[in-house]
C-alpha positions, 0 to 999 in steps of 0.5 A: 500500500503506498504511502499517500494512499494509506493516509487518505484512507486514514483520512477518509475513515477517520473522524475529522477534527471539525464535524462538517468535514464528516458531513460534507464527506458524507454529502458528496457520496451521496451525491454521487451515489444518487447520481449513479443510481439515477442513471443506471434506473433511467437506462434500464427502462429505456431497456425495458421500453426497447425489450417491450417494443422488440417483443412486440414486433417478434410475433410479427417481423421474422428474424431475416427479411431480404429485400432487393437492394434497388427496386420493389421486386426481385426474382423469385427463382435466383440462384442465390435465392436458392442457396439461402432456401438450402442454408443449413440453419434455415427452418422457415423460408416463406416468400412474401409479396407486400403492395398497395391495395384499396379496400372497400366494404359496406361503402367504407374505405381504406388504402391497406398493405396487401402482404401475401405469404406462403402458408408457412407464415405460422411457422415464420413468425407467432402470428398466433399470439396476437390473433384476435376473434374467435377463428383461426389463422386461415390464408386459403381454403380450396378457392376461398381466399381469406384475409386477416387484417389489423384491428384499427384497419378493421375498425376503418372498415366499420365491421369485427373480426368475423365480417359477413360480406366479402372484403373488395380488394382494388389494386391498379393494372400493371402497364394500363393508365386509369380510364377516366370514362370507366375507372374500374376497368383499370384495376385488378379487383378480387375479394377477401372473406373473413376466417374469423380473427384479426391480428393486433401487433399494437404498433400502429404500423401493422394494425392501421395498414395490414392485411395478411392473405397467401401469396397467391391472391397476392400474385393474382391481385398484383400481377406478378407471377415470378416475384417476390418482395420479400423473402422471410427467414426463421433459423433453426433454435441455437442458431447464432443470428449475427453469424448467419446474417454474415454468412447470407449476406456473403451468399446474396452479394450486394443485389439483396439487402439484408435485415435482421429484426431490429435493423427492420424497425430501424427508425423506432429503435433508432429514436429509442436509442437518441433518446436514451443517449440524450437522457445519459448525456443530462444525466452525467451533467447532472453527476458532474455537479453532484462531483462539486461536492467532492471538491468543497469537502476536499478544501475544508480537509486541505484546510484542516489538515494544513499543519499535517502537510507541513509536518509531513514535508518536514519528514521528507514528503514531496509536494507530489505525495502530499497532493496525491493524498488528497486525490485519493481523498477524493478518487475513493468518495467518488469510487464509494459513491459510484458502488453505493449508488450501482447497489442502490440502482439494481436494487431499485430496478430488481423491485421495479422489475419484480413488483412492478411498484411504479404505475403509468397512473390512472386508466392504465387499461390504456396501456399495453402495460400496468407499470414502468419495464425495467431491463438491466443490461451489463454493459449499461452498468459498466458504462455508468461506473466508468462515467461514474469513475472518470467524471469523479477523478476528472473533478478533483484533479485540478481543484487538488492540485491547485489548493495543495500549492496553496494552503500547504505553503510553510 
C-alpha cells in the first residue's frame, strides 16, 4: 500500500477534527451515489421500453427479411435465392409479396398493405399470439381466399373480426393508365372473406395498414407471377443470428439487402436509442455537479489538515505525495459513491422489475402495460461506473492540485 494512499484512507475513515468535514464527506457520496443510481434506473427502462417494443414486433417481423437492394421486386427463382432456401440453419423460408391495395366494404374505405405469404407464415413468425376473434389463422381454403387484417384497419372498415360480406380488394393494372370514362376497368379487383380473427401487433404500423392473405391472391391481385418482395427467414433454435446474417449476406452479394429484426424497425429503435443517449448525456451533467461536492469537502480537509502537510514535508514528503493524498481523498468518495449508488440502482430496478411498484397512473387499461419495464443490461452498468469513475477523478484533479500549492505553503 503506498504511502499517500494509506493516509487518505486514514483520512477518509477517520473522524475529522471539525464535524462538517464528516458531513460534507458524507454529502458528496451521496451525491454521487444518487447520481449513479439515477442513471443506471433511467437506462434500464429505456431497456425495458426497447425489450417491450422488440417483443412486440417478434410475433410479427421474422428474424431475416431480404429485400432487393434497388427496386420493389426481385426474382423469385435466383440462384442465390436458392442457396439461402438450402442454408443449413434455415427452418422457415416463406416468400412474401407486400403492395398497395384499396379496400372497400359496406361503402367504407381504406388504402391497406396487401402482404401475401406462403402458408408457412405460422411457422415464420407467432402470428398466433396476437390473433384476435374467435377463428383461426386461415390464408386459403380450396378457392376461398381469406384475409386477416389489423384491428384499427378493421375498425376503418366499420365491421369485427368475423365480417359477413366479402372484403373488395382494388389494386391498379400493371402497364394500363386509369380510364377516366370507366375507372374500374383499370384495376385488378378480387375479394377477401373473413376466417374469423384479426391480428393486433399494437404498433400502429401493422394494425392501421395490414392485411395478411397467401401469396397467391397476392400474385393474382398484383400481377406478378415470378416475384417476390420479400423473402422471410426463421433459423433453426441455437442458431447464432449475427453469424448467419454474415454468412447470407456473403451468399446474396450486394443485389439483396439484408435485415435482421431490429435493423427492420430501424427508425423506432433508432429514436429509442437518441433518446436514451440524450437522457445519459443530462444525466452525467447532472453527476458532474453532484462531483462539486467532492471538491468543497476536499478544501475544508486541505484546510484542516494544513499543519499535517507541513509536518509531513518536514519528514521528507514531496509536494507530489502530499497532493496525491488528497486525490485519493477524493478518487475513493467518488469510487464509494459510484458502488453505493450501482447497489442502490439494481436494487431499485430488481423491485421495479419484480413488483412492478411504479404505475403509468390512472386508466392504465390504456396501456399495453400496468407499470414502468425495467431491463438491466451489463454493459449499461459498466458504462455508468466508468462515467461514474472518470467524471469523479476528472473533478478533483485540478481543484487538488491547485489548493495543495496553496494552503500547504510553510
Amino acid at each position: 500500500m503506498s504511502f499517500p494512499f494509506y493516509i487518505a484512507r486514514r483520512y477518509l475513515l477517520s473522524k475529522k477534527s471539525h464535524h462538517a468535514i464528516n458531513i460534507i464527506s458524507g454529502v458528496s457520496v451521496c451525491g454521487v451515489a444518487i447520481a449513479t443510481a439515477a442513471l443506471i434506473c433511467i437506462l434500464s427502462v429505456f431497456n425495458g421500453f426497447q425489450d417491450m417494443v422488440a417483443d412486440l414486433f417478434t410475433a410479427f417481423d421474422p428474424q431475416l427479411k431480404i429485400t432487393p437492394a434497388t427496386g420493389k421486386y426481385m426474382d423469385d427463382d435466383a440462384n442465390e435465392l436458392k442457396k439461402v432456401k438450402a442454408y443449413k440453419d434455415v427452418a422457415v423460408y416463406t416468400e412474401v409479396i407486400e403492395d398497395q391495395a384499396l379496400l372497400m366494404l359496406n361503402n367504407r374505405q381504406a388504402m391497406a398493405t396487401v402482404m401475401g405469404v406462403d402458408d408457412n407464415f405460422e411457422d415464420l413468425t407467432h402470428i398466433d399470439d396476437i390473433l384476435v376473434g374467435e377463428g383461426e389463422f386461415q390464408l386459403k381454403l380450396d378457392i376461398i381466399d381469406y384475409g386477416i387484417p389489423g384491428v384499427t384497419l378493421l375498425q376503418q372498415l366499420g365491421a369485427n373480426e368475423k365480417y359477413d360480406s366479402p372484403i373488395q380488394v382494388y389494386a391498379p393494372r400493371q402497364g394500363e393508365e386509369i380510364d377516366l370514362t370507366d375507372p374500374t376497368e383499370s384495376f385488378n379487383q378480387e375479394e377477401l372473406l373473413s376466417p374469423g380473427v384479426s391480428f393486433m401487433v399494437k404498433q400502429g404500423k401493422y394494425d392501421n395498414s395490414y392485411m395478411i392473405t397467401s401469396i397467391d391472391f397476392a400474385r393474382k391481385l398484383f400481377e406478378r407471377d415470378n416475384e417476390v418482395t420479400a423473402i422471410a427467414l426463421r433459423f433453426n433454435g441455437g442458431t447464432n443470428i449475427d453469424n448467419a446474417k454474415a454468412d447470407i449476406k456473403k451468399i446474396l452479394g450486394d443485389d439483396y439487402v439484408v435485415r435482421d429484426r431490429y435493423e427492420q424497425q430501424e427508425d423506432t429503435f433508432k429514436i429509442m436509442n437518441i433518446e436514451k443517449f440524450i437522457s445519459y448525456i443530462f444525466l452525467t451533467f447532472i453527476l458532474m455537479i453532484a462531483c462539486f461536492n467532492i471538491i468543497g469537502s476536499l478544501s475544508m480537509l486541505i484546510i484542516d489538515k494544513k499543519d499535517d502537510a507541513i509536518t509531513l514535508r518536514n519528514l521528507g514528503a514531496t509536494d507530489k505525495q502530499i497532493a496525491n493524498i488528497f486525490m485519493y481523498e477524493g478518487r475513493m468518495i467518488s469510487m464509494f459513491g459510484a458502488v453505493i449508488g450501482l447497489i442502490i440502482g439494481l436494487t431499485l430496478c430488481f423491485v421495479q422489475q419484480k413488483y412492478g411498484l411504479i404505475k403509468f397512473g390512472s386508466g392504465t387499461e390504456a396501456y399495453i402495460i400496468s407499470s414502468y419495464p425495467v431491463s438491466v443490461h451489463f454493459t449499461d452498468v459498466i458504462l455508468v461506473f466508468v462515467t461514474v469513475v472518470i467524471v469523479g477523478f476528472a473533478s478533483v484533479w485540478y481543484p487538488v492540485k491547485s489548493l495543495t500549492k496553496k494552503f500547504t505553503k510553510q
